[in-house]
Structures are given as C-alpha cells and as structure tokens.
KOLMAR-674379 format. One record per residue: residue number from 1; residue in three letters; x, y, z of N, C-alpha, C, O in turn. Coordinates in steps of 0.05 Angstrom, whole numbers. Example, Ala and Ser with C-alpha at 12.3 -4.5 7.8 and 13.67 -1.06 7.14 Angstrom:
<pts>
num 1; residu ALA; n.u 264; n.v -114; n.w 156; ca.u 246; ca.v -90; ca.w 156; c.u 264; c.v -66; c.w 156; o.u 285; o.v -66; o.w 169 $
num 2; residu SER; n.u 257; n.v -45; n.w 142; ca.u 273; ca.v -21; ca.w 143; c.u 258; c.v 1; c.w 157; o.u 268; o.v 23; o.w 161 $
</pts>
This chain:
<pts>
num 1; residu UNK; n.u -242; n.v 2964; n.w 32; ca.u -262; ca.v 2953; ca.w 14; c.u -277; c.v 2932; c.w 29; o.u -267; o.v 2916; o.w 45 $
num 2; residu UNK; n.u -302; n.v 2933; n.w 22; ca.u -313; ca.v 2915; ca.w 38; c.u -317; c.v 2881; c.w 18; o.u -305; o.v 2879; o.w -3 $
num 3; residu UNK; n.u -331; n.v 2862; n.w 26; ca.u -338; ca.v 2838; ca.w 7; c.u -359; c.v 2849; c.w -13; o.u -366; o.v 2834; o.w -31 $
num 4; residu UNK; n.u -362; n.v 2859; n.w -11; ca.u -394; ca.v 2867; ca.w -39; c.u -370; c.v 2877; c.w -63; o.u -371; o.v 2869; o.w -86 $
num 5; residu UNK; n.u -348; n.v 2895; n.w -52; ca.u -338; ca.v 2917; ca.w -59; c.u -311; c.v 2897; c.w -80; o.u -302; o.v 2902; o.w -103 $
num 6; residu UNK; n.u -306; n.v 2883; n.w -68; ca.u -283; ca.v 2865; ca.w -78; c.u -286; c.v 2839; c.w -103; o.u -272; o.v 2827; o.w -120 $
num 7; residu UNK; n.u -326; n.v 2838; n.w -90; ca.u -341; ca.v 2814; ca.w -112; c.u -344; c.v 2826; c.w -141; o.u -346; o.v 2811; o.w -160 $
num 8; residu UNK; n.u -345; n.v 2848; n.w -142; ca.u -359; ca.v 2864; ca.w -164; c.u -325; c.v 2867; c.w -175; o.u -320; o.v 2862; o.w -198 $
num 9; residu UNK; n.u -306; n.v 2874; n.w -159; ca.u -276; ca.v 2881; ca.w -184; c.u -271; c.v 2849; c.w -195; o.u -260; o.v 2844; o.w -217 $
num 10; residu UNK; n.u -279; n.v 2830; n.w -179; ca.u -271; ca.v 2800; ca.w -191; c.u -285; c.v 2798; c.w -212; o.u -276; o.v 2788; o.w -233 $
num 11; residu UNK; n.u -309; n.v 2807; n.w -212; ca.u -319; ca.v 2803; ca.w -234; c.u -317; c.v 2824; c.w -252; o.u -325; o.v 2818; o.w -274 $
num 12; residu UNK; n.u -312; n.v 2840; n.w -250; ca.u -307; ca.v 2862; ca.w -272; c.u -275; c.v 2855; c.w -279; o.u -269; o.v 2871; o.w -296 $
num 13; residu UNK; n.u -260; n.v 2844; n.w -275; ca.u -238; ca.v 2829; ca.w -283; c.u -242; c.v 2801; c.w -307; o.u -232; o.v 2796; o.w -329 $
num 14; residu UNK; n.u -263; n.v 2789; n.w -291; ca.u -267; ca.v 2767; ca.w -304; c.u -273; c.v 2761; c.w -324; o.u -267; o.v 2743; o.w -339 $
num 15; residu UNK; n.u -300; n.v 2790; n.w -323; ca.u -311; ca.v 2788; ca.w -354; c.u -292; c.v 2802; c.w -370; o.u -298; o.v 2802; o.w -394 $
num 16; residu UNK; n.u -276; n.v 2812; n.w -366; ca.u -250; ca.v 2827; ca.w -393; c.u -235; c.v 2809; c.w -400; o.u -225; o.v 2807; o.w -422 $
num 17; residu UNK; n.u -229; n.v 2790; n.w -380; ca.u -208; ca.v 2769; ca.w -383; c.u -228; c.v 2748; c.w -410; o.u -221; o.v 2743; o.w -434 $
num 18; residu UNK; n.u -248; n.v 2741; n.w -398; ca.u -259; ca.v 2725; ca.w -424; c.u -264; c.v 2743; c.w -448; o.u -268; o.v 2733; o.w -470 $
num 19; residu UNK; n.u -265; n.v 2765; n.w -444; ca.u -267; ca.v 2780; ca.w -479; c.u -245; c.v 2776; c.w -491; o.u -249; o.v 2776; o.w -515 $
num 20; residu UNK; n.u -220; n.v 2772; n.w -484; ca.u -199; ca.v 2773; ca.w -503; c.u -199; c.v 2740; c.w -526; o.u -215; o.v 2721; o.w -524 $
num 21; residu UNK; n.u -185; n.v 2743; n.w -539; ca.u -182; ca.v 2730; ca.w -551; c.u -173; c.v 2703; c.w -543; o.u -157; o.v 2705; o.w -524 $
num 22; residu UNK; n.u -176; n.v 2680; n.w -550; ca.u -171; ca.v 2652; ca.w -535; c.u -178; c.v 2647; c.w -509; o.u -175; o.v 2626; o.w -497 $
num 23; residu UNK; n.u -188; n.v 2668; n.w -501; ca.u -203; ca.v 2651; ca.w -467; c.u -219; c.v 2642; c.w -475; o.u -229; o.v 2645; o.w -498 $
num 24; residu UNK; n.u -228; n.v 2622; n.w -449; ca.u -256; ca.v 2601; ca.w -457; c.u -274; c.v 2624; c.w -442; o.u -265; o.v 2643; o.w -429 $
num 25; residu UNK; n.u -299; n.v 2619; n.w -446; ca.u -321; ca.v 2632; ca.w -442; c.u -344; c.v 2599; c.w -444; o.u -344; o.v 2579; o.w -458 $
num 26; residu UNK; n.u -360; n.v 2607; n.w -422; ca.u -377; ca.v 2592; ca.w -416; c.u -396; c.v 2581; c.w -442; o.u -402; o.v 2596; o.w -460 $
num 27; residu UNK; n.u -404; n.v 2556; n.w -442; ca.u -414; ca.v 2542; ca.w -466; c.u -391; c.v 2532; c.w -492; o.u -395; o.v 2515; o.w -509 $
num 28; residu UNK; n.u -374; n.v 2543; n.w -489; ca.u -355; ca.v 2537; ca.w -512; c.u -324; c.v 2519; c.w -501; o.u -310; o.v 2519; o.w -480 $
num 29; residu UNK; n.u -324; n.v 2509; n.w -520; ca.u -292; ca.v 2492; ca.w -525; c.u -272; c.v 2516; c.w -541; o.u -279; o.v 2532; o.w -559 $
num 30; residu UNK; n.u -242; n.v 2511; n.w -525; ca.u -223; ca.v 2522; ca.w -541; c.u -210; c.v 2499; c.w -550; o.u -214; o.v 2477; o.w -540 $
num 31; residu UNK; n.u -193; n.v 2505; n.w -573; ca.u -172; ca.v 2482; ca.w -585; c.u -192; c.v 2469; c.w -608; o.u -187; o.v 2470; o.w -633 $
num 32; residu UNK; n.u -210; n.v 2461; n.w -598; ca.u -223; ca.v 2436; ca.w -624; c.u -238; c.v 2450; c.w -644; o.u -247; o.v 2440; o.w -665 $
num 33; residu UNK; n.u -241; n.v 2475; n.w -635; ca.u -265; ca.v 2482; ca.w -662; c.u -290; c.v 2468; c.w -651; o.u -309; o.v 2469; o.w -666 $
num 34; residu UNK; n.u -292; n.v 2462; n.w -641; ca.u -326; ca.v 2458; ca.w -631; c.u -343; c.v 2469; c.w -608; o.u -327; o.v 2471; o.w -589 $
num 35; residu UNK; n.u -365; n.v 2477; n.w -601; ca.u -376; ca.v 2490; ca.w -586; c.u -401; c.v 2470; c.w -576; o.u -410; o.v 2452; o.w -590 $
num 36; residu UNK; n.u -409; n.v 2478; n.w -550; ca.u -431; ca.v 2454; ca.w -541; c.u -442; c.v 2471; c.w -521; o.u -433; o.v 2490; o.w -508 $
num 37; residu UNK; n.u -462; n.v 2462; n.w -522; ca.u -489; ca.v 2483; ca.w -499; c.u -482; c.v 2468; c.w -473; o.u -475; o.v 2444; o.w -472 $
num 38; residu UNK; n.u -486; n.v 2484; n.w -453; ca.u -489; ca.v 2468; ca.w -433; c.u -520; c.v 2452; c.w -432; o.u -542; o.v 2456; o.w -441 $
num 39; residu UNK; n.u -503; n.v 2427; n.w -412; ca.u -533; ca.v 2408; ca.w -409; c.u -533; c.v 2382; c.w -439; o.u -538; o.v 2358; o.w -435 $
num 40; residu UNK; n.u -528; n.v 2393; n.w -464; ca.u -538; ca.v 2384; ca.w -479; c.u -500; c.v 2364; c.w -483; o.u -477; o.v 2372; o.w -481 $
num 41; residu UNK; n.u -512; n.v 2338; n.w -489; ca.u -480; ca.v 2331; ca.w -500; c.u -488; c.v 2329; c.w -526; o.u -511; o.v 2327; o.w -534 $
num 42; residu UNK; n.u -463; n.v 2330; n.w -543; ca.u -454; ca.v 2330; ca.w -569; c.u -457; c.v 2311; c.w -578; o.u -447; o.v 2293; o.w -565 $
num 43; residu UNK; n.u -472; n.v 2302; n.w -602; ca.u -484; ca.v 2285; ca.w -613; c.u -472; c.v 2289; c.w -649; o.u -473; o.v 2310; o.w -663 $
num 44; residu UNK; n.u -463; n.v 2263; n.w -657; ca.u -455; ca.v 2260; ca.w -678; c.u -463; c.v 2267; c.w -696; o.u -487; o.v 2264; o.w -695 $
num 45; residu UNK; n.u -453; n.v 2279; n.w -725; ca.u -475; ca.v 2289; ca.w -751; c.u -479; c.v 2262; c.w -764; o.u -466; o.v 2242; o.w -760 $
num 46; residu UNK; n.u -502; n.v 2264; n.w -783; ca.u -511; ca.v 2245; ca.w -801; c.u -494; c.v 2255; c.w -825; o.u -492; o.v 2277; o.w -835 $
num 47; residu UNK; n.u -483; n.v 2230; n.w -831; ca.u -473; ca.v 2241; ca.w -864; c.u -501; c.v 2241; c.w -894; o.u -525; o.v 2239; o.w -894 $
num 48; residu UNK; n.u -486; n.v 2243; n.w -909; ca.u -508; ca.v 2249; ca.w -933; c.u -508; c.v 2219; c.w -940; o.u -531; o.v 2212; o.w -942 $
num 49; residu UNK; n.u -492; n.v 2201; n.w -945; ca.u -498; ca.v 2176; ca.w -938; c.u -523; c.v 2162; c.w -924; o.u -538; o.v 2146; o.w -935 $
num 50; residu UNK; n.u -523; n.v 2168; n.w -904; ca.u -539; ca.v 2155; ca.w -883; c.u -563; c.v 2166; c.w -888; o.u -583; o.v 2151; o.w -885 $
num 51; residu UNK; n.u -566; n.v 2193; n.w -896; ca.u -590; ca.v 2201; ca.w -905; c.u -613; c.v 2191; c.w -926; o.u -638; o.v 2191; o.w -924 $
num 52; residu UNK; n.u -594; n.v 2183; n.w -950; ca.u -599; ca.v 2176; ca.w -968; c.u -603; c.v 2148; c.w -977; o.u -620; o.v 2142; o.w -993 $
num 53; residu UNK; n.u -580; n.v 2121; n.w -962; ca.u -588; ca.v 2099; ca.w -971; c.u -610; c.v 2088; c.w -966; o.u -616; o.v 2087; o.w -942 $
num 54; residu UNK; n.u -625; n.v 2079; n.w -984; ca.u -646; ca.v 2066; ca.w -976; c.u -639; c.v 2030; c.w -966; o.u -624; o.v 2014; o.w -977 $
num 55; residu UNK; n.u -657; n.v 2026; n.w -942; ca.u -659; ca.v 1999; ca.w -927; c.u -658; c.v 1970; c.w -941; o.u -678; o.v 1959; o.w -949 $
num 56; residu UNK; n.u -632; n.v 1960; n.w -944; ca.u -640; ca.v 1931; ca.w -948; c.u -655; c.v 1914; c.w -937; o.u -653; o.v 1910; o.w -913 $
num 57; residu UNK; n.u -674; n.v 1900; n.w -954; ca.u -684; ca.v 1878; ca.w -938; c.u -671; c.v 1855; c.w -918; o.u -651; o.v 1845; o.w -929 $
num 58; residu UNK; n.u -676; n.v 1845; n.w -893; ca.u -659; ca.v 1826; ca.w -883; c.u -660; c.v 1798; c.w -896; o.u -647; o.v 1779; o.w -888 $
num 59; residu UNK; n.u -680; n.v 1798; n.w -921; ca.u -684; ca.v 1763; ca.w -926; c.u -691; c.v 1780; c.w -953; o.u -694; o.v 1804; o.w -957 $
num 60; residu UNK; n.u -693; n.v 1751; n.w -974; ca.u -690; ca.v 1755; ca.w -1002; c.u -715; c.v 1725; c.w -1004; o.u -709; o.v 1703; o.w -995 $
num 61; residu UNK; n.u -739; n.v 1729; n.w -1016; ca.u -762; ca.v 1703; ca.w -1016; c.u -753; c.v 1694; c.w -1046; o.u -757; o.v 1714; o.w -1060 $
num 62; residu UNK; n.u -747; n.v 1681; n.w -1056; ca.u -739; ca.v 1669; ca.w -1085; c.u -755; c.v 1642; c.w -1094; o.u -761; o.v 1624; o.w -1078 $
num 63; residu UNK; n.u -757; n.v 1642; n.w -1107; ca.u -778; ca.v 1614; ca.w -1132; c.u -751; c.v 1603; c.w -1131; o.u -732; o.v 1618; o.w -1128 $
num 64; residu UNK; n.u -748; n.v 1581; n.w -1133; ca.u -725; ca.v 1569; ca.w -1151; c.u -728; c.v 1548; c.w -1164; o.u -729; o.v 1526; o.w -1152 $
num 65; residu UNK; n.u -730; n.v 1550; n.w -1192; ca.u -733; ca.v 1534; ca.w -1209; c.u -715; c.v 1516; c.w -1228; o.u -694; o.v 1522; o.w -1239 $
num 66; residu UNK; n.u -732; n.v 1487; n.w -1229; ca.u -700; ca.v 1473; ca.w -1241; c.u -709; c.v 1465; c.w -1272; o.u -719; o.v 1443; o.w -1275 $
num 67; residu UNK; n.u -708; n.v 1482; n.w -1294; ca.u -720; ca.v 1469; ca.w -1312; c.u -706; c.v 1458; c.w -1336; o.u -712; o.v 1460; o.w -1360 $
num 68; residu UNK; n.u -685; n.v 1447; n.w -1322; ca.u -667; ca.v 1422; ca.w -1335; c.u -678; c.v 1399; c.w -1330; o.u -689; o.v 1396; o.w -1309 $
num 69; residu UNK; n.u -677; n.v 1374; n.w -1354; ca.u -683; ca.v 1344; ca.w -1351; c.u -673; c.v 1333; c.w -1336; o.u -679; o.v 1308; o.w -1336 $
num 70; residu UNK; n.u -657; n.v 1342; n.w -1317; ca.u -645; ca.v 1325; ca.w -1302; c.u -640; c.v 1344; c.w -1270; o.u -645; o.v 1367; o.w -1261 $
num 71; residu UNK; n.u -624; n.v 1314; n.w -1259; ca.u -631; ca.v 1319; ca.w -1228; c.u -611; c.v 1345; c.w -1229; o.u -599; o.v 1344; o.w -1250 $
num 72; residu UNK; n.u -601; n.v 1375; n.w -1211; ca.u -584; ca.v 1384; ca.w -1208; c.u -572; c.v 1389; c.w -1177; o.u -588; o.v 1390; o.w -1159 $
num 73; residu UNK; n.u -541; n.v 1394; n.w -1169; ca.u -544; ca.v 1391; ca.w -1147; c.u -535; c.v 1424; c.w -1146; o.u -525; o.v 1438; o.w -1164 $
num 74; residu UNK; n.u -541; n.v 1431; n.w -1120; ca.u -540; ca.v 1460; ca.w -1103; c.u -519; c.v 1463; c.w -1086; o.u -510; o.v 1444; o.w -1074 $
num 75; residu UNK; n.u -509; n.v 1486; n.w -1084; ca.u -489; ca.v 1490; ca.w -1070; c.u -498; c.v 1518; c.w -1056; o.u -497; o.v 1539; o.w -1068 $
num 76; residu UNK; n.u -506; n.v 1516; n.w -1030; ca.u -517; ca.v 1551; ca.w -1024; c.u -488; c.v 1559; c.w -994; o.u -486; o.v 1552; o.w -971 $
num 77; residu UNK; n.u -469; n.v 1578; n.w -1015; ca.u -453; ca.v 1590; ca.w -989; c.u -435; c.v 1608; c.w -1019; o.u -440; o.v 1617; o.w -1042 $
num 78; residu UNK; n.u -414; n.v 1605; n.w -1002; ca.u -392; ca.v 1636; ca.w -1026; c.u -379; c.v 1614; c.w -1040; o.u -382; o.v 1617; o.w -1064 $
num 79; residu UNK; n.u -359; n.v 1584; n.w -1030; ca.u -350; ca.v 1577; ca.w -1048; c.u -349; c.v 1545; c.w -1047; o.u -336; o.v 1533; o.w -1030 $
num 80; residu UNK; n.u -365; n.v 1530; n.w -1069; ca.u -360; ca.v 1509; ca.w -1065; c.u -341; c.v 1490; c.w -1062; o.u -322; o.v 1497; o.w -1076 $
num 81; residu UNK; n.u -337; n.v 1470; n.w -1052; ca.u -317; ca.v 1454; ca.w -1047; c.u -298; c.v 1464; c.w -1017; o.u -295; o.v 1451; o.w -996 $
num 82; residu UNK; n.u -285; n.v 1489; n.w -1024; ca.u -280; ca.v 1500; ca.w -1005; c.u -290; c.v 1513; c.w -980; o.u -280; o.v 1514; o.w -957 $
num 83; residu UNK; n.u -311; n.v 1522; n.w -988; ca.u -322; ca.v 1536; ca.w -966; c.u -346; c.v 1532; c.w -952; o.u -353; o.v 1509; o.w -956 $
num 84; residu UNK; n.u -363; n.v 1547; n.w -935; ca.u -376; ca.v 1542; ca.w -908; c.u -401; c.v 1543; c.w -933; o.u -400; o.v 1561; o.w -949 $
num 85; residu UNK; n.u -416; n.v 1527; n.w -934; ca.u -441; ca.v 1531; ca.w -942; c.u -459; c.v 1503; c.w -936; o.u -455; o.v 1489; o.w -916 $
num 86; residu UNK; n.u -487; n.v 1493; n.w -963; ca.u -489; ca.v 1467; ca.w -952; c.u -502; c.v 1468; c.w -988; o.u -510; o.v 1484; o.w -1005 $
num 87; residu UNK; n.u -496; n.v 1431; n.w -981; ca.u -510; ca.v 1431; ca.w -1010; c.u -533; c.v 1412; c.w -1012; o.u -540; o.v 1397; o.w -994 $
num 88; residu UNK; n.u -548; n.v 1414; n.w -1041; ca.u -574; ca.v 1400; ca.w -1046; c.u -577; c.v 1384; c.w -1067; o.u -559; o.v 1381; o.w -1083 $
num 89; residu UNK; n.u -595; n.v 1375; n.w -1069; ca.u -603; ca.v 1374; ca.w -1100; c.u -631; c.v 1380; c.w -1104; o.u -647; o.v 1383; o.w -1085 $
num 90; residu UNK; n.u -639; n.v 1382; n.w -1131; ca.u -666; ca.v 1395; ca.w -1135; c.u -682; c.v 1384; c.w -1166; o.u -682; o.v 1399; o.w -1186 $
num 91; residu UNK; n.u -695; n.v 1355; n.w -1166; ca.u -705; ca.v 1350; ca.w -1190; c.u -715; c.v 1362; c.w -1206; o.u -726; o.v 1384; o.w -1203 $
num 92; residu UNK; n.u -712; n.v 1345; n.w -1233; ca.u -716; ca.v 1360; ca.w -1252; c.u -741; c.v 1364; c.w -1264; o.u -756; o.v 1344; o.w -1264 $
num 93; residu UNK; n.u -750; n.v 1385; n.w -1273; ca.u -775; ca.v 1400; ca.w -1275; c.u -792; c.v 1408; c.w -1257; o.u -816; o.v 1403; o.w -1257 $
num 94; residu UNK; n.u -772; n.v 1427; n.w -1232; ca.u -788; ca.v 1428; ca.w -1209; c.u -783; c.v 1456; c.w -1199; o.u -766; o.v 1471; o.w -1210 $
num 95; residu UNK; n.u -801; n.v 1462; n.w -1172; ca.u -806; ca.v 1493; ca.w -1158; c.u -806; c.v 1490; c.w -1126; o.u -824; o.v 1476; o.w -1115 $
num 96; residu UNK; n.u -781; n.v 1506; n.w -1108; ca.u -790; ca.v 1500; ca.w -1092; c.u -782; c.v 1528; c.w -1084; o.u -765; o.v 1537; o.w -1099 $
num 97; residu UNK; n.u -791; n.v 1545; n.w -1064; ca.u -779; ca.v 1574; ca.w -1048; c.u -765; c.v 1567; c.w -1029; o.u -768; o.v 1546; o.w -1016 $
num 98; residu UNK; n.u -744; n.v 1589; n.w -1024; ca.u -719; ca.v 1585; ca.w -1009; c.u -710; c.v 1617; c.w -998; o.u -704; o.v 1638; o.w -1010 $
num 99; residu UNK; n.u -712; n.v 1612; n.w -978; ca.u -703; ca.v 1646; ca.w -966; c.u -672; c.v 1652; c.w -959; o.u -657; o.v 1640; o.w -944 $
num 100; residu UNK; n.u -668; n.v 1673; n.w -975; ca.u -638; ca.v 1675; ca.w -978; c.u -630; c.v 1709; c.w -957; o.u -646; o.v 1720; o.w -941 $
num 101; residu UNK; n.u -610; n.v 1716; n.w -962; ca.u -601; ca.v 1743; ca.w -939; c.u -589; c.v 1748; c.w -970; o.u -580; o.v 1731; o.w -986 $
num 102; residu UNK; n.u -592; n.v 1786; n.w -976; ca.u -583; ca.v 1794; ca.w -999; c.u -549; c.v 1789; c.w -1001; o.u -535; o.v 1783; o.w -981 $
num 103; residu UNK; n.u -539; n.v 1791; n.w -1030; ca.u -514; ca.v 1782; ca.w -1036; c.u -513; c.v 1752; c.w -1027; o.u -490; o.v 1746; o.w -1035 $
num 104; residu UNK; n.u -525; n.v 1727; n.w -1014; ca.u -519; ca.v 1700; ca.w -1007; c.u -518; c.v 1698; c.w -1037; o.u -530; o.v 1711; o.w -1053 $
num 105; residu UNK; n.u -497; n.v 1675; n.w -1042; ca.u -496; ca.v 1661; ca.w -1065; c.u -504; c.v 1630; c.w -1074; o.u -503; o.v 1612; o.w -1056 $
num 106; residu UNK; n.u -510; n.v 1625; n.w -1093; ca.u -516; ca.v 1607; ca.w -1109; c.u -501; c.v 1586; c.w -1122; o.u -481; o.v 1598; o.w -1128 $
num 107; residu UNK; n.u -497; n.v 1557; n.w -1131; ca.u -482; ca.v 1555; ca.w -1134; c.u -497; c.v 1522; c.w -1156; o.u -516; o.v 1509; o.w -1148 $
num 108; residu UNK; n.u -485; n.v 1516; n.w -1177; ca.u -500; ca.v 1494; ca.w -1191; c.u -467; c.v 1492; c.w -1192; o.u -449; o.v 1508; o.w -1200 $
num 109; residu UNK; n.u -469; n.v 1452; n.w -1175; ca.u -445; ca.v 1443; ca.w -1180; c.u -437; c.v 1414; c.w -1190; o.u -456; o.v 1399; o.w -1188 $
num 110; residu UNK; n.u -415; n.v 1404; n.w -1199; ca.u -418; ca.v 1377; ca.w -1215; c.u -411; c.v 1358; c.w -1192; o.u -410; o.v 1366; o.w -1169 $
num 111; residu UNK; n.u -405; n.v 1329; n.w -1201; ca.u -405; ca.v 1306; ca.w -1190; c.u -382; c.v 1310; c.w -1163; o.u -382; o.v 1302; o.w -1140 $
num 112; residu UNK; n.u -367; n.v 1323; n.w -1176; ca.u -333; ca.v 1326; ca.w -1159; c.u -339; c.v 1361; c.w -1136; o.u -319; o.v 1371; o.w -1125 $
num 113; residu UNK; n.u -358; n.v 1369; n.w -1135; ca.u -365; ca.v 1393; ca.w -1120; c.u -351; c.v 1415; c.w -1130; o.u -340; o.v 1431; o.w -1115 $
num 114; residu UNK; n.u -351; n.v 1417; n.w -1157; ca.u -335; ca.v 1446; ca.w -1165; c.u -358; c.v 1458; c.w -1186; o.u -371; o.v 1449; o.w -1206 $
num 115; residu UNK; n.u -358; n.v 1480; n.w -1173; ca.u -376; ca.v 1504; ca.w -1178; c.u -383; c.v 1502; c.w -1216; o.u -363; o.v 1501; o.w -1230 $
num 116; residu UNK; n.u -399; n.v 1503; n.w -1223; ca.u -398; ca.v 1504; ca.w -1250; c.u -415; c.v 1531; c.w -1264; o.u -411; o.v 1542; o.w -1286 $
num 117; residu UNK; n.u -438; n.v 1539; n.w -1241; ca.u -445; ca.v 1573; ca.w -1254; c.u -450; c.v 1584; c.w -1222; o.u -452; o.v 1566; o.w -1205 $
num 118; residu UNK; n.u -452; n.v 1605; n.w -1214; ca.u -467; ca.v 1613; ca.w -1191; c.u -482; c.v 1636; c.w -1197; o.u -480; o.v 1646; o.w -1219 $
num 119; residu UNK; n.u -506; n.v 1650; n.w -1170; ca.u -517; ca.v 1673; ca.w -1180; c.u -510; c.v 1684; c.w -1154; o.u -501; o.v 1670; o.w -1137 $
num 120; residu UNK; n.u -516; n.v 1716; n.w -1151; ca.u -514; ca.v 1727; ca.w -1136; c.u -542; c.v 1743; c.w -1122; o.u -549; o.v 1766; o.w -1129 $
num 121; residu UNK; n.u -558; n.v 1728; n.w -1099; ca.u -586; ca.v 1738; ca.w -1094; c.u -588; c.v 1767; c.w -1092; o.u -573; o.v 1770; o.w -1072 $
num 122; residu UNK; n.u -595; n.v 1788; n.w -1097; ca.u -603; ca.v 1813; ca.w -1099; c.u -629; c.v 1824; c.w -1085; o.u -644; o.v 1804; o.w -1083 $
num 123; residu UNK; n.u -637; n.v 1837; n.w -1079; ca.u -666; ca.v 1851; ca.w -1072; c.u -674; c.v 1862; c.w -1089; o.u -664; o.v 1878; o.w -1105 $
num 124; residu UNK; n.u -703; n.v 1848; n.w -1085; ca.u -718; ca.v 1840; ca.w -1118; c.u -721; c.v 1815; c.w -1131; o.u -740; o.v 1812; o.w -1147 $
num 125; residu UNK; n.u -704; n.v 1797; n.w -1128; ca.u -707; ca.v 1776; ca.w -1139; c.u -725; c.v 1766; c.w -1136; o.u -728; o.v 1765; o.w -1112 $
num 126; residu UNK; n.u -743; n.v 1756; n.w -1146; ca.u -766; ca.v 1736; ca.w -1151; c.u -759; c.v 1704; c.w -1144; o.u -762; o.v 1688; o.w -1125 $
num 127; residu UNK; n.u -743; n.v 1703; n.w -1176; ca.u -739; ca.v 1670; ca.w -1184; c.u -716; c.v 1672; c.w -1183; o.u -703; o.v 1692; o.w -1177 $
num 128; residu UNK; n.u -705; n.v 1639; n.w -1194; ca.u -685; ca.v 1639; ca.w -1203; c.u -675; c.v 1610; c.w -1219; o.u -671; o.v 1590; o.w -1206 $
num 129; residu UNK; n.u -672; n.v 1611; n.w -1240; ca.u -686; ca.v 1585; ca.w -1259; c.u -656; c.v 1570; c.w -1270; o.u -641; o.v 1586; o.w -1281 $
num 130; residu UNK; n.u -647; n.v 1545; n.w -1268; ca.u -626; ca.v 1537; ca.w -1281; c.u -638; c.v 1522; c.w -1307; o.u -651; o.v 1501; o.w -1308 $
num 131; residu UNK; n.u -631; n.v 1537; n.w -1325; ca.u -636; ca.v 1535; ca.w -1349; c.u -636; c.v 1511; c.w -1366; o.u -620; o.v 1494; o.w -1357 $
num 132; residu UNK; n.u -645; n.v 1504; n.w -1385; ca.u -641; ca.v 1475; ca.w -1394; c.u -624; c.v 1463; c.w -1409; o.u -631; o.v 1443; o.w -1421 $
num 133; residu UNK; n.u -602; n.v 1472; n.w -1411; ca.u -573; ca.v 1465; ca.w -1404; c.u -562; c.v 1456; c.w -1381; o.u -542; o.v 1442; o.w -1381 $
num 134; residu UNK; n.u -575; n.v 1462; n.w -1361; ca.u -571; ca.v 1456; ca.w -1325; c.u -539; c.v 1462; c.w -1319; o.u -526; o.v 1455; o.w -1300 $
num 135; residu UNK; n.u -529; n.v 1480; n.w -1343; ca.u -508; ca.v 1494; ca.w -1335; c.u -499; c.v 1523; c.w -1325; o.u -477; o.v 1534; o.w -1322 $
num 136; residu UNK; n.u -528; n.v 1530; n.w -1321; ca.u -529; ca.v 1565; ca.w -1321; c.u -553; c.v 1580; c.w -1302; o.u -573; o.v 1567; o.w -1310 $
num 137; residu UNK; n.u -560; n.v 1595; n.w -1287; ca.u -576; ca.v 1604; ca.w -1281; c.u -590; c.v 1635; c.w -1305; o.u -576; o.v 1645; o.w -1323 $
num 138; residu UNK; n.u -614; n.v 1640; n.w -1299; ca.u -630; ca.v 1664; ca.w -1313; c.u -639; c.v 1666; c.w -1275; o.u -647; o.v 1648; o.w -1261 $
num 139; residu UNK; n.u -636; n.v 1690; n.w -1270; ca.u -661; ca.v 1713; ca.w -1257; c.u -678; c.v 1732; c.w -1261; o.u -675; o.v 1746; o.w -1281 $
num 140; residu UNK; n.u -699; n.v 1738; n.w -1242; ca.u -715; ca.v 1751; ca.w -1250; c.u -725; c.v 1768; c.w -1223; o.u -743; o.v 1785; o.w -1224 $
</pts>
C-alpha cells in the first residue's frame, strides 16, 4: 500500500468511528448537552427577566416640603440613631429639592434621634410633604 492508499482507510475509519453513537464529531461537546461552532465562543442566554425589566433611574429629583408650623428635623439614611446616614433640619413652611438614589429613605425624627415616620423614595416621586402634624409624611 502506498501513503495515498493508507490516508484514505484512516479516513474511511474515522468517519465510521464518529457516526456511532457518543463519539465527538467536530463542532460539538459530548457530556454537557451543549454544542458550539467553531470560532464562535459560547455566550450566555438572556433570561426573560432581563428582557423585560424596565431601567431604574440612578437618582430620584424630589420637592421636599415642610408644611408643619414648626422647625422639623431630617434624618436621610435606613436607620436613625443607629445607622449610617446624616441629619437636618428644615423650617417651617418651606421647599427645598434634594436628590435621592431609588429605595434611599426618609426619616422625620424627635429631640432624642428616634425615628418617628419615614418614607421610602420611589421612581416617580415628585414631592414629599411632612404634613401638619409634622408627624407624618404624604407623597406624590
């Protein structure tokens, strides 16, 4: 037999050998259930999730209004007294804007720094008014 003669039975071997069942064959994976072209790498699916949520804003522009008689003080983080935030105060019968990150919280608190109502900023919010009680917030 010559080399021409011997190239052609390797390959006429070879290709029977990948017809059977469980050989790999070029372009494909065995074991995982997955298949991949050559050249191209495998790239993750989008779930229906990702498809569908629509984009939060990174900032929230808010009014904030104090339309209690009196002075009130602010507490802007998750928990007053305890936690990482900072606080204010904000006279009474007044408007100033304040840029918040959605879900940041709110916080109207008394003399001793304990929380007495809070709100929760949303996308969409406009305003956000402590009421004249100066115990409660209304949004809008």
């Amino acid at each position: 037999m010559n080399a021409c003669s011997l190239l052609g039975t390797y390959a006429n071997g070879a290709s029977s050998m990948m017809s059977q069942p469980g050989a790999a064959t070029p372009g494909t994976a065995t074991g995982s259930g997955e298949s991949s072209t050559s050249g191209t790498p495998n790239t993750p699916s989008t779930t229906a999730e990702q498809n569908t949520a629509p984009d939060k804003p990174s900032t929230v522009s808010v009014t904030l209004v104090n339309s209690c008689k009196e002075n009130v003080k602010l507490f802007f983080g998750d928990k007053p007294k305890f936690g990482s935030g900072r606080y204010d105060s904000m006279s009474s019968n007044s408007r100033t804007n304040h840029t918040f990150k959605p879900d940041d919280q709110l916080w109207i608190v008394d003399e001793g720094q304990n929380g007495v109502a809070s709100v929760k900023i949303e996308a969409g919010m406009r305003e956000v008014e402590v009421v004249s009680g100066c115990k409660s917030f209304r949004s809008r």
